[in-house]
N, C-alpha and C positions, 0 to 999 in steps of 0.2 A: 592318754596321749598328753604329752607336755606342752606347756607354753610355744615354746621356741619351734616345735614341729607345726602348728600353726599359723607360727606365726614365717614362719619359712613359706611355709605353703601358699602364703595371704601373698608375702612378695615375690616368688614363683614368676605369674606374667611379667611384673615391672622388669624382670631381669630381662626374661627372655625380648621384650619389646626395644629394650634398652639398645639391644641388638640388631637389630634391624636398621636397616640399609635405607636413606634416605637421601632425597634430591629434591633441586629449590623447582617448585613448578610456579609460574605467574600465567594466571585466566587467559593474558593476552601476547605473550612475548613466545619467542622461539627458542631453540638450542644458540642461534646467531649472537642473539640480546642477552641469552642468559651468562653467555661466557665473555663478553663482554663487561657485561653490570657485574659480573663475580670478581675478572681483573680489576676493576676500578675500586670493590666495594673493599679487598683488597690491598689496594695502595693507599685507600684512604685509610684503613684501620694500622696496617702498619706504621703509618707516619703519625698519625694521633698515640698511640701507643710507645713507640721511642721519643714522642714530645713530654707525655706523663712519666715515662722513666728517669730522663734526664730534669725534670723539674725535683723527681723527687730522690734527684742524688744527689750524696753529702759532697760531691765536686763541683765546683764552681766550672758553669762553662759562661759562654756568653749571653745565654737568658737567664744567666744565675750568676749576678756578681756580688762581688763581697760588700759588705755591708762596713760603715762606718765603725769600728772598734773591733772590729774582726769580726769572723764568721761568716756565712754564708746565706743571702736571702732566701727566704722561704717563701713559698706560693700557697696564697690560701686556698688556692685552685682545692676542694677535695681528694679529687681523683688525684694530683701532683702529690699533696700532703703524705698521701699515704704510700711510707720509704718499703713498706713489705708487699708490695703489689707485686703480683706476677706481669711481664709485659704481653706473654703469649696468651694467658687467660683474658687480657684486656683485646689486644689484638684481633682471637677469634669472639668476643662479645662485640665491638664494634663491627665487625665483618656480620656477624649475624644480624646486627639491628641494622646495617646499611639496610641490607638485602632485602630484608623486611619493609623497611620505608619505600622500598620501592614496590611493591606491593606480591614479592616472592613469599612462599611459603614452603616449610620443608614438607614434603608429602613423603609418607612407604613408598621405595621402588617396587613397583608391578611387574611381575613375572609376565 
């Protein structure tokens, strides 16, 4: 048998898990609280996310004015710096880590 059938075989589960269907459960909150904390976690991840987009474009808006001799200031901000970020990946990573800080976790949906 060759390498690669192996090694197929090795990541086999990771795929099939990958798959599975999953929902935020927190110890103490309901269906009420959870779709609540989901709208809010959200709003907050969207507007954090078009705040790092717009820092990190080459257009001047009004948190980005131009700079003395031309050009346009730059934000040391990290997350701003970086002009190849996706906003959506940023987006659903802040929605994830809200969620989390509030002490949700994604569980497997139970049959």
């Amino acid at each position: 048998m060759t390498r690669s059938f192996f090694l197929a075989l090795a990541l086999a589960p990771l795929a099939v898990a990958g798959c599975t269907p999953t929902q935020w459960v927190h110890p103490d909150k309901g269906v009420a609280n959870l779709e609540q904390d989901q709208a809010e976690c959200s709003r907050m991840a969207r507007n954090q996310s078009q705040q790092y987009a717009s820092a990190s474009s080459p257009w001047p808006t009004s948190a980005q004015p131009y700079r003395e001799g031309g050009g346009v200031a730059q934000s040391n901000d990290t997350m701003a710096s970086a002009s190849r970020r996706d906003p959506f990946l940023d987006e659903a990573r802040l929605a994830n880590d809200c969620m989390q800080a509030q002490g949700y976790r994604l569980m497997p949906v139970t049959k």
